[in-house]
VMD Tcl script that builds the backbone (N, CA, C; Angstrom):
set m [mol new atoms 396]
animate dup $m
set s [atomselect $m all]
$s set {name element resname resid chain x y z} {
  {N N UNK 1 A 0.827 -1.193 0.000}
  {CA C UNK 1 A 0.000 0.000 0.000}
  {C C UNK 1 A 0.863 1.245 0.000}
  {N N UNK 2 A 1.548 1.824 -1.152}
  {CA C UNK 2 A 2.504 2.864 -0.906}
  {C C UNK 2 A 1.521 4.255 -1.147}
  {N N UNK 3 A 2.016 4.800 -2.025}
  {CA C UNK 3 A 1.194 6.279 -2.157}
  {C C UNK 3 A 1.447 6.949 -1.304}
  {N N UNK 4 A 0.882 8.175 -1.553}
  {CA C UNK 4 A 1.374 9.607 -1.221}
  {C C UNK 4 A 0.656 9.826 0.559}
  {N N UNK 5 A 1.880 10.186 1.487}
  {CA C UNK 5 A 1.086 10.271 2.641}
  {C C UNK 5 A 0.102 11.302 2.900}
  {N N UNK 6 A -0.553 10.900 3.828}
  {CA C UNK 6 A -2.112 11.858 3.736}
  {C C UNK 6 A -2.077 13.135 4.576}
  {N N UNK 7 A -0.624 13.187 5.724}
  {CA C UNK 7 A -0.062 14.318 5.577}
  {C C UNK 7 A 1.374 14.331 5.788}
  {N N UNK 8 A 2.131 15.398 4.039}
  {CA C UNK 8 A 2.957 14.874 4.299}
  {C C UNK 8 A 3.972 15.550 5.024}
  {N N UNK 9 A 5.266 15.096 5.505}
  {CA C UNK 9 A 6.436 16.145 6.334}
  {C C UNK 9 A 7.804 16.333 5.868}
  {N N UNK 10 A 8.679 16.846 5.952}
  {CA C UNK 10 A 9.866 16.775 5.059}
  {C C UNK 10 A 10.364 15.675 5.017}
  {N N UNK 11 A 9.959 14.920 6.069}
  {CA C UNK 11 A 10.577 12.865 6.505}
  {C C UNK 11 A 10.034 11.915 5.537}
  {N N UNK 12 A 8.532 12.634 4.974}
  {CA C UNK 12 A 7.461 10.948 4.458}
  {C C UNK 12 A 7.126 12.018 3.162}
  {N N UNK 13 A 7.381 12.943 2.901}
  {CA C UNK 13 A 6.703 13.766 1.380}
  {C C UNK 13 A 7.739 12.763 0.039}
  {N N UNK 14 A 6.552 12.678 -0.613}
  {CA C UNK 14 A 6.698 11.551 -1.569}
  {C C UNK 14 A 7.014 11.991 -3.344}
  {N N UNK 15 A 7.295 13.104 -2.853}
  {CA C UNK 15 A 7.582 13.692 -4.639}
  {C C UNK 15 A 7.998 15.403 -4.335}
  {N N UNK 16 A 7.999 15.916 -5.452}
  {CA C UNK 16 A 8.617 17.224 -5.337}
  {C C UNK 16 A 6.986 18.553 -5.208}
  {N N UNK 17 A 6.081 17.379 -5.832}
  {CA C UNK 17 A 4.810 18.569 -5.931}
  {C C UNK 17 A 4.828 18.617 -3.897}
  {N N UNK 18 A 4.793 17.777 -3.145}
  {CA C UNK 18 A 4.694 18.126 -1.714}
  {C C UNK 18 A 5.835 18.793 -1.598}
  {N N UNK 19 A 7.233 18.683 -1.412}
  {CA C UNK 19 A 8.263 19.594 -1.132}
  {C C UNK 19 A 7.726 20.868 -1.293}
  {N N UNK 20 A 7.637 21.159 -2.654}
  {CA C UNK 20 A 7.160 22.685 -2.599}
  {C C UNK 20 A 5.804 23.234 -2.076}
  {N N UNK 21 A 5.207 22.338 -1.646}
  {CA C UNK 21 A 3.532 22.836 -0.701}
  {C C UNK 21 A 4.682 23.061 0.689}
  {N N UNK 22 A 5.253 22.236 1.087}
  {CA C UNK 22 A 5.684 22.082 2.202}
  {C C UNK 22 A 6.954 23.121 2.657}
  {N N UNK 23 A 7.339 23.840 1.487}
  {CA C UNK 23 A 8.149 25.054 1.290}
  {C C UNK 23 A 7.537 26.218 1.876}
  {N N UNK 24 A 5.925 25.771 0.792}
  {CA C UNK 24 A 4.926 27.251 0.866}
  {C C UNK 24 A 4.654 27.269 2.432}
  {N N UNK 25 A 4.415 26.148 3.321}
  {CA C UNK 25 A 3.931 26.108 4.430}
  {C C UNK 25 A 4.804 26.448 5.277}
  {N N UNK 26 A 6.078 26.051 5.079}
  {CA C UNK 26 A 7.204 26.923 5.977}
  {C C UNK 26 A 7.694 28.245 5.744}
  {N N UNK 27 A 7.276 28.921 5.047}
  {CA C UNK 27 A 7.239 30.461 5.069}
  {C C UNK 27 A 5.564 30.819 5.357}
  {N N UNK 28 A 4.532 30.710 5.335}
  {CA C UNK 28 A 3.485 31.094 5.866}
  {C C UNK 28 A 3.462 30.811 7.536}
  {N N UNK 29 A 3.915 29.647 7.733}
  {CA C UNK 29 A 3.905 29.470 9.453}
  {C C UNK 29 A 5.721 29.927 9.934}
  {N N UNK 30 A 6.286 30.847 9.305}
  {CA C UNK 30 A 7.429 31.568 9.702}
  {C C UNK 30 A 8.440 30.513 10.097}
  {N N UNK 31 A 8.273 29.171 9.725}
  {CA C UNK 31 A 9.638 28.643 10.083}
  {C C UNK 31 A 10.708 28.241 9.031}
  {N N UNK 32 A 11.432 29.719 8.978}
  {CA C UNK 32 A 12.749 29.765 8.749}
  {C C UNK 32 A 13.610 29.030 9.037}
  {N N UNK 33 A 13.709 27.880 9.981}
  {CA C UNK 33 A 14.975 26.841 10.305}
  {C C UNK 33 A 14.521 26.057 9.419}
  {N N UNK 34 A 13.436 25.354 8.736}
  {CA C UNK 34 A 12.843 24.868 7.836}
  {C C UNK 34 A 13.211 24.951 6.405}
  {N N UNK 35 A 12.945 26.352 5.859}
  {CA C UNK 35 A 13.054 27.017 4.434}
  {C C UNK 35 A 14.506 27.266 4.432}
  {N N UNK 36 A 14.882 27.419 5.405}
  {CA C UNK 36 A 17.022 27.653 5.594}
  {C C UNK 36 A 17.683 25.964 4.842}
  {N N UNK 37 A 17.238 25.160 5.791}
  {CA C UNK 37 A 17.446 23.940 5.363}
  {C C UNK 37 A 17.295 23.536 3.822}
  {N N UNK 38 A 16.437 23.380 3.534}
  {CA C UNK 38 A 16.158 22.902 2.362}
  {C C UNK 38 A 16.078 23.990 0.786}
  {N N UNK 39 A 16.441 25.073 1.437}
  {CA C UNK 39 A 17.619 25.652 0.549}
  {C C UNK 39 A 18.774 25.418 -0.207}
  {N N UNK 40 A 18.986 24.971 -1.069}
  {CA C UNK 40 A 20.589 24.859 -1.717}
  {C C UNK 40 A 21.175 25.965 -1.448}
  {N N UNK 41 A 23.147 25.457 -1.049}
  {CA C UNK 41 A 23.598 26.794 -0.654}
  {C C UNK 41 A 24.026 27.431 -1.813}
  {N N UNK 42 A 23.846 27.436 -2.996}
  {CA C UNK 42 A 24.049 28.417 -4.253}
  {C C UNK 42 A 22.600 28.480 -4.325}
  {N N UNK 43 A 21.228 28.521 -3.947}
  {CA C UNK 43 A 20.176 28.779 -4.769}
  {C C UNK 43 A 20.127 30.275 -4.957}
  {N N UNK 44 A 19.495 30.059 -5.815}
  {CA C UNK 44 A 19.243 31.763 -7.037}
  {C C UNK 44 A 17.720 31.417 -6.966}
  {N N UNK 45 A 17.249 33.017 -6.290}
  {CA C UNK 45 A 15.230 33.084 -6.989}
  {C C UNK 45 A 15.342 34.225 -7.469}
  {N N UNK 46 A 14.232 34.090 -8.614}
  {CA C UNK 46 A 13.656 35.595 -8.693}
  {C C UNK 46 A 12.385 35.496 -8.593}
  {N N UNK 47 A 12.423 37.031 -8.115}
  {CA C UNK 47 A 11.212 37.473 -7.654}
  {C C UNK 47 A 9.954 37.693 -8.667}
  {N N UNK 48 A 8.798 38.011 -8.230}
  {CA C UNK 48 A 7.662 38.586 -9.406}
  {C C UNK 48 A 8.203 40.089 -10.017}
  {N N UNK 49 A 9.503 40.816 -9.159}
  {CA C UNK 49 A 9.360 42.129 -9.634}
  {C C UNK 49 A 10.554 41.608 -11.043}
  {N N UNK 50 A 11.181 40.672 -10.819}
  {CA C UNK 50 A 12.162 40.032 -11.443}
  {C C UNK 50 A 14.090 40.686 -10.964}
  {N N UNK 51 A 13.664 40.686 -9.864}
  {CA C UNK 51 A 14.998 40.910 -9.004}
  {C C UNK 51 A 15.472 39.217 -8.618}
  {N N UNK 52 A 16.700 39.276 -9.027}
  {CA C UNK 52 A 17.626 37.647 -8.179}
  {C C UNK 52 A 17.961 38.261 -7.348}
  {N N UNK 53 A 17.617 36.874 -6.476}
  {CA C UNK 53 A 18.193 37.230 -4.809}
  {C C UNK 53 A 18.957 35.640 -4.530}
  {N N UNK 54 A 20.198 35.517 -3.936}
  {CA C UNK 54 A 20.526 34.842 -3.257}
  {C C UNK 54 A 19.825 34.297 -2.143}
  {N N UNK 55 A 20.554 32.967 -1.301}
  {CA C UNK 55 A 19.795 32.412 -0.629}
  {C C UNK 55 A 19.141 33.445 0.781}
  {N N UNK 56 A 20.133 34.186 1.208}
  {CA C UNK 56 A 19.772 35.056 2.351}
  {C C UNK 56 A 18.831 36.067 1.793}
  {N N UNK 57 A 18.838 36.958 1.002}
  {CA C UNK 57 A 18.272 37.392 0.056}
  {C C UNK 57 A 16.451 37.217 -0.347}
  {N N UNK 58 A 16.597 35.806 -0.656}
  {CA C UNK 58 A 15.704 35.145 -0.762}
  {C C UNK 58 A 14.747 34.716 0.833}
  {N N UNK 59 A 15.283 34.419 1.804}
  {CA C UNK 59 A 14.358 34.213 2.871}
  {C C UNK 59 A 13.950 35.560 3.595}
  {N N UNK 60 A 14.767 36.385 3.340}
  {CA C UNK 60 A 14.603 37.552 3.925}
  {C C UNK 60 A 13.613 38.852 2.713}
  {N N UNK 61 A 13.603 38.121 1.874}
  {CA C UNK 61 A 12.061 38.728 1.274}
  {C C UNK 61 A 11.098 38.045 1.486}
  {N N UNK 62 A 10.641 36.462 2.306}
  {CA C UNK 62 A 9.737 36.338 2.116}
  {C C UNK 62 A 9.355 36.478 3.968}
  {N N UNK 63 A 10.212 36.581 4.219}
  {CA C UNK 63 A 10.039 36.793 6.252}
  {C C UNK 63 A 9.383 38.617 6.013}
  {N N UNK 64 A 9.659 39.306 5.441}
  {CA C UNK 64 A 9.071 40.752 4.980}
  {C C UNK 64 A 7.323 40.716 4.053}
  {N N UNK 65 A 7.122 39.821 3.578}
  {CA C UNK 65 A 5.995 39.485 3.150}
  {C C UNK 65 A 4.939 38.788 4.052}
  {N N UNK 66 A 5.078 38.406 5.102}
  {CA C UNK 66 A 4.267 37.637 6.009}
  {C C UNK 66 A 3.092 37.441 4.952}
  {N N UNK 67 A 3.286 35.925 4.377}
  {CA C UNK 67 A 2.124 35.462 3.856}
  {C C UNK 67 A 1.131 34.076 4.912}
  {N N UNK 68 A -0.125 34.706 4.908}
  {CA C UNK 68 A -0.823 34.186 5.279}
  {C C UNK 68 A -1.552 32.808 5.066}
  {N N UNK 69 A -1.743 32.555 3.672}
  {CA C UNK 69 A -2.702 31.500 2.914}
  {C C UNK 69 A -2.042 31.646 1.948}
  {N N UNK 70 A -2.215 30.910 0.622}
  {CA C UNK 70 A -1.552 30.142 0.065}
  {C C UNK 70 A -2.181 29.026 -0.748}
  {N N UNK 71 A -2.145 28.794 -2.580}
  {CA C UNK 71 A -2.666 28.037 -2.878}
  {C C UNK 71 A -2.139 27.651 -4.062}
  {N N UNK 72 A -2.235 26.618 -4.498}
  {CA C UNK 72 A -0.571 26.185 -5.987}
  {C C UNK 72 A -2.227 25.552 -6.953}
  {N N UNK 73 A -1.930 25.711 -8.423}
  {CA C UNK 73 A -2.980 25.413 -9.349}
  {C C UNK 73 A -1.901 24.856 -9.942}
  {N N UNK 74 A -2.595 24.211 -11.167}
  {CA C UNK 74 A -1.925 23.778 -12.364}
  {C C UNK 74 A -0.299 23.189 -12.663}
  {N N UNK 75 A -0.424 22.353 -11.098}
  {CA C UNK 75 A 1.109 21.753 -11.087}
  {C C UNK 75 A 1.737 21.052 -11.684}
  {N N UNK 76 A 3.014 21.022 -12.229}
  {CA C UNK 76 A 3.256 19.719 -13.185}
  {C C UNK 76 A 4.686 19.722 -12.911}
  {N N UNK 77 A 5.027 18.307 -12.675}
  {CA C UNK 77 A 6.245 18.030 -12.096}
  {C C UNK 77 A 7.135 17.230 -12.983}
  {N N UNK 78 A 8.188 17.931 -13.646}
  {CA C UNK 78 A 8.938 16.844 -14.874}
  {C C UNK 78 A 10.335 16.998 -14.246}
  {N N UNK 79 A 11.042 15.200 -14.428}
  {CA C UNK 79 A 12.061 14.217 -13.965}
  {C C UNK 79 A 13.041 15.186 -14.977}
  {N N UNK 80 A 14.614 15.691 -14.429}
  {CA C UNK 80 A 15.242 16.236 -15.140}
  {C C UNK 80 A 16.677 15.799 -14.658}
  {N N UNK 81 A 17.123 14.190 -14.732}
  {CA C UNK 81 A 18.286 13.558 -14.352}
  {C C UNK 81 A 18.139 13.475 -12.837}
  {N N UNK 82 A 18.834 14.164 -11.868}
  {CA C UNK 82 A 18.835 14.231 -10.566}
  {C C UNK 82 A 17.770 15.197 -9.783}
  {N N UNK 83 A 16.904 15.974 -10.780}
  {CA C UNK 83 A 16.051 17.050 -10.258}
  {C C UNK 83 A 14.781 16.925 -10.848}
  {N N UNK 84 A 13.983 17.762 -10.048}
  {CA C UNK 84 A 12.556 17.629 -10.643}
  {C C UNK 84 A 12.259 19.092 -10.701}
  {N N UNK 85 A 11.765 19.521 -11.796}
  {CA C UNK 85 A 11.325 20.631 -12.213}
  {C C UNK 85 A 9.487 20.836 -11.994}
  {N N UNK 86 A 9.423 21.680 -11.006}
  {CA C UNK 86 A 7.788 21.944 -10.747}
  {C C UNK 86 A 7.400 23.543 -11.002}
  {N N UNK 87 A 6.347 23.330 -11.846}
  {CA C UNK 87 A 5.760 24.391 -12.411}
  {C C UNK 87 A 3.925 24.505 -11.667}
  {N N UNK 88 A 3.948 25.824 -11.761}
  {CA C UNK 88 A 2.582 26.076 -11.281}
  {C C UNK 88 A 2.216 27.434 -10.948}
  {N N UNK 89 A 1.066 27.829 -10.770}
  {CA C UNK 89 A 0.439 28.981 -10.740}
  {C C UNK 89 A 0.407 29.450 -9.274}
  {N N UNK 90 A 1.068 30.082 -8.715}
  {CA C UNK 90 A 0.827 30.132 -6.725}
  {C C UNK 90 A -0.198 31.581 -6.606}
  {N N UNK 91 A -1.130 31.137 -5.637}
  {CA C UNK 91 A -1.784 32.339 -5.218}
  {C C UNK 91 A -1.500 32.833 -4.071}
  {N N UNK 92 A -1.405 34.050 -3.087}
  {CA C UNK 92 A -0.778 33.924 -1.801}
  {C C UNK 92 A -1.485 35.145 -1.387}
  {N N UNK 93 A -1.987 34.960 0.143}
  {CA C UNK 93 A -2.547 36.036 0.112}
  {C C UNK 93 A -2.490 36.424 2.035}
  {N N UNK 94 A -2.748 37.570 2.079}
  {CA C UNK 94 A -2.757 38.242 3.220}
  {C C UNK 94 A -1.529 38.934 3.479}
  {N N UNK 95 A -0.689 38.887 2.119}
  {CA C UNK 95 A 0.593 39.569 2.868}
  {C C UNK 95 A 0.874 40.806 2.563}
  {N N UNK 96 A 1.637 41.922 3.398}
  {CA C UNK 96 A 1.693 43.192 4.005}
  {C C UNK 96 A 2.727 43.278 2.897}
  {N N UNK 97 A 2.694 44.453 2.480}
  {CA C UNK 97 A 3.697 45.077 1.311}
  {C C UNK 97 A 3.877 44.266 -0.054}
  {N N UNK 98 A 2.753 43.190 -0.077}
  {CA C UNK 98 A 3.184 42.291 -1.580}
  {C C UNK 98 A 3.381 42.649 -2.472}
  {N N UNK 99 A 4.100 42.902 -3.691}
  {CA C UNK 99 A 3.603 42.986 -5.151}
  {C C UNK 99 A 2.152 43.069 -5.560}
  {N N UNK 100 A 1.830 44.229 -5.740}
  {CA C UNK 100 A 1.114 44.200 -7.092}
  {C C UNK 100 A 0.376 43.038 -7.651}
  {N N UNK 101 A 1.718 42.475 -8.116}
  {CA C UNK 101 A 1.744 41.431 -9.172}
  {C C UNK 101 A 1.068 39.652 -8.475}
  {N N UNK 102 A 1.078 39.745 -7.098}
  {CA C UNK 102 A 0.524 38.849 -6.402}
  {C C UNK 102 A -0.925 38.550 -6.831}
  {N N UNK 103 A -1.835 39.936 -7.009}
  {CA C UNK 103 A -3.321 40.103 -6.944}
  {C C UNK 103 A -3.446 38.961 -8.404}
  {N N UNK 104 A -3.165 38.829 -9.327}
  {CA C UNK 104 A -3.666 37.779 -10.917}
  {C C UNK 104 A -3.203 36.576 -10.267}
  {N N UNK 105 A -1.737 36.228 -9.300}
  {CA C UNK 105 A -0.932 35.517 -9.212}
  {C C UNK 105 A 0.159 35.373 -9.994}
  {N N UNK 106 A 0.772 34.297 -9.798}
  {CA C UNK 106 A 2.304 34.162 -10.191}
  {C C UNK 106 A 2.614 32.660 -10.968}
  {N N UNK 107 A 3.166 32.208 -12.179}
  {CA C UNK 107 A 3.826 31.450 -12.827}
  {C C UNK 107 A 4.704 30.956 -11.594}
  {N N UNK 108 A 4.988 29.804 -11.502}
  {CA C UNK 108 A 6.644 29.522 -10.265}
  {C C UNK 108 A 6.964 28.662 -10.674}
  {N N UNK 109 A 8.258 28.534 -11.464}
  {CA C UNK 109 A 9.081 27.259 -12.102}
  {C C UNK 109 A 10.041 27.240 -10.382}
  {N N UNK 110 A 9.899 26.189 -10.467}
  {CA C UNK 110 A 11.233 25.438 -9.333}
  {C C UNK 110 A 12.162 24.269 -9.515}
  {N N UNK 111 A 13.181 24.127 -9.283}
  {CA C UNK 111 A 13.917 22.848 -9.552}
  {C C UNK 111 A 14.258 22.554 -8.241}
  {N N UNK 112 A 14.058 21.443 -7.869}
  {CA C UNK 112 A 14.676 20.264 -6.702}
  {C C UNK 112 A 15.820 19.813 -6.867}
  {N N UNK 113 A 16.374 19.632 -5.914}
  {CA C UNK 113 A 17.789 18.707 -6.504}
  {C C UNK 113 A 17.401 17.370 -5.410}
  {N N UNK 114 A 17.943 16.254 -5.600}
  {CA C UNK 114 A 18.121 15.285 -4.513}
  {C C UNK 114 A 19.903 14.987 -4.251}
  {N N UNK 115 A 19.517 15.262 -2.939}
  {CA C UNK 115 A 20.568 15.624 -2.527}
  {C C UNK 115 A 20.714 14.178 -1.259}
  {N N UNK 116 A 22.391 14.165 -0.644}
  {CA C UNK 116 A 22.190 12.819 0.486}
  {C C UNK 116 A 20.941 13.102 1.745}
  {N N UNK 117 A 21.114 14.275 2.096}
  {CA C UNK 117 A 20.106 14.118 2.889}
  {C C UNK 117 A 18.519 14.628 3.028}
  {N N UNK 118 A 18.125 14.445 1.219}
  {CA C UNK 118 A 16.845 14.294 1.034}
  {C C UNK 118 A 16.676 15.343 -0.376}
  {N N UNK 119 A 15.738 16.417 -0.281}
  {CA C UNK 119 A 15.734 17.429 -1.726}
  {C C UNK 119 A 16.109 18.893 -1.060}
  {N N UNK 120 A 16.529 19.616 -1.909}
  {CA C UNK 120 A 16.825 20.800 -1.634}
  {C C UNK 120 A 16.338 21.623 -3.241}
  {N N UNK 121 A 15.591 22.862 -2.593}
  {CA C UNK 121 A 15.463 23.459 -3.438}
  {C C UNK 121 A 16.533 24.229 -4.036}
  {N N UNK 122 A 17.205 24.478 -5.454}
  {CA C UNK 122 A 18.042 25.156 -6.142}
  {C C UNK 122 A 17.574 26.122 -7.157}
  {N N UNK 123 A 16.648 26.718 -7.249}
  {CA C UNK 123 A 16.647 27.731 -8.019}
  {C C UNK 123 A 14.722 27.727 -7.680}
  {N N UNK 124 A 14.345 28.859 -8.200}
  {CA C UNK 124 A 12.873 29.575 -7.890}
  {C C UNK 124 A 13.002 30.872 -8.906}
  {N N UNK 125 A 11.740 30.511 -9.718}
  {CA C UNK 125 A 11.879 32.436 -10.633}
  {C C UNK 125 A 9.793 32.225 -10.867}
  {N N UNK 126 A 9.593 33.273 -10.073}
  {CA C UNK 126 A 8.082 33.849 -10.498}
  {C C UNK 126 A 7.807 34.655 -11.474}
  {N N UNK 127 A 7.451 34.454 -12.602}
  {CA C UNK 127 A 6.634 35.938 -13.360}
  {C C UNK 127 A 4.892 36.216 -12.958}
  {N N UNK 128 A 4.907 37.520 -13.120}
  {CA C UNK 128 A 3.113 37.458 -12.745}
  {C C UNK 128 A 2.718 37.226 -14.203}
  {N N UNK 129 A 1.348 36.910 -13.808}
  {CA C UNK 129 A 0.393 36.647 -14.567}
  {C C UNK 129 A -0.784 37.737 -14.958}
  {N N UNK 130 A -0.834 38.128 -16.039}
  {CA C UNK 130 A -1.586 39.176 -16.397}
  {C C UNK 130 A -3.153 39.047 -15.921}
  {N N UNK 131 A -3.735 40.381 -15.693}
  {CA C UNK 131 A -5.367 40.064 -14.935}
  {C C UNK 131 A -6.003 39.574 -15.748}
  {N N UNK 132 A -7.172 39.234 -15.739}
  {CA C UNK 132 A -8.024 38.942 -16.542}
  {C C UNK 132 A -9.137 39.504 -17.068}
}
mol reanalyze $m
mol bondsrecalc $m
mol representation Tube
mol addrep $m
């Protein structure tokens, strides 16, 4: 009886589409020892304004965003040698000083790496998505 656990944790998450829910959930519930971790130490994001930020960079724009809720559409997760590339639409909401560009939502390509002691995220780039 394998399949995907019914909730999962960075110990039992069974693919890369949970890693990155489980990303989103450790910056909405502020734990940074969490999103620090499973950081690659070269990761590169960009933002919706399309600024790269390094890894410090990177947690320290989203600890300034206090996002509240949170919701991923149209996920699709493709095998790329040692990484998995996840794409999807993120909605995020309640947070203080957001972008603009938050309100349509956001495109979010991500790559995973698997790494010895489990996945680490290595790269993150959002574009917004035009209103409708």
């Amino acid at each position: 009886m394998g399949g995907e656990p019914k909730h999962p944790t960075w110990k039992n998450a069974a693919g890369a589409e949970q890693y990155e829910r489980l990303m989103w959930q450790a910056i909405r519930d502020e734990d940074w020892k969490n999103v620090e971790y499973h950081l690659g130490p070269t990761f590169v994001g960009v933002n919706a304004n399309g600024q790269a930020l390094d890894r410090a960079a990177w947690i320290g724009y989203w600890q300034g965003m206090q996002i509240k809720d949170f919701s991923l559409a149209e996920v699709t997760v493709q095998p790329a040698g040692a990484n998995m590339v996840v794409t999807y639409i993120l909605h995020a909401g309640g947070s203080q000083g957001a972008p603009a560009a938050f309100g349509a939502g956001l495109r979010v390509v991500s790559v995973w790496q698997q790494v010895k002691h489990g996945w680490i995220l290595t790269t993150t780039a959002m574009t917004p998505l035009a209103p409708t």
